[in-house]
C-alpha positions, 0 to 999 in steps of 0.5 A, spaced: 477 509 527 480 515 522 477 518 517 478 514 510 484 518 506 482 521 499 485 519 493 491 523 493 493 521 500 492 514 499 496 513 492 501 518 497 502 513 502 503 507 496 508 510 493 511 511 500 510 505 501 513 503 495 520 506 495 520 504 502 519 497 501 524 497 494 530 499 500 526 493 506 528 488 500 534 491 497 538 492 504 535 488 508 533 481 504 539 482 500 535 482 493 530 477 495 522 478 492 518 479 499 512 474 498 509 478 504 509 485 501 501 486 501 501 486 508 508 490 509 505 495 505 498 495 509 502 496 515 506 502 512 500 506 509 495 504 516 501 507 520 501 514 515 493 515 514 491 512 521 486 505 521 481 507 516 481 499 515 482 493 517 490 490 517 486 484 513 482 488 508 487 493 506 491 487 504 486 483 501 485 489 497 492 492 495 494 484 493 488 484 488 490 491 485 493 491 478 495 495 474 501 498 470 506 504 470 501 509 476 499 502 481 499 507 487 493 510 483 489 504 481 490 501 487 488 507 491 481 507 486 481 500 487 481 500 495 477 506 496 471 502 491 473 507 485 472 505 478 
């Protein structure tokens, strides 16, 4: 297993994540909301950061997540149990 990623390289990878995700949907659905983005995600930032968790957790984890203009951060915290 990897070593789990600080705050900064996770909230990184969200926002990879994020930019990379809004072209998937753009380009590629033709504009439709992908229902499954949490999973996509997941798969992004354990394919840039390594398998510090479960597929299934970290899923669990970032569709739980809210927050408002810095979601990558909260979402990191939220993941790595920062409050």
């Amino acid at each position: 297993m990897t070593p789990i990623p600080d705050r900064q390289q996770l909230a990184a990878a969200l926002e990879a994540a994020g930019a990379a995700h809004h072209d998937y949907e753009t380009n590629l659905l033709g504009g439709t909301r992908d229902e499954q983005w949490a999973g996509w995600y997941a798969g992004y930032v354990l394919g840039r950061l390594g398998d510090f968790t479960s597929p299934t957790r970290l899923t669990r984890l970032l569709a739980e997540a809210s927050g408002g203009g810095d979601w990558a951060t909260v979402a990191a915290d939220h993941v790595l149990g920062i409050q």
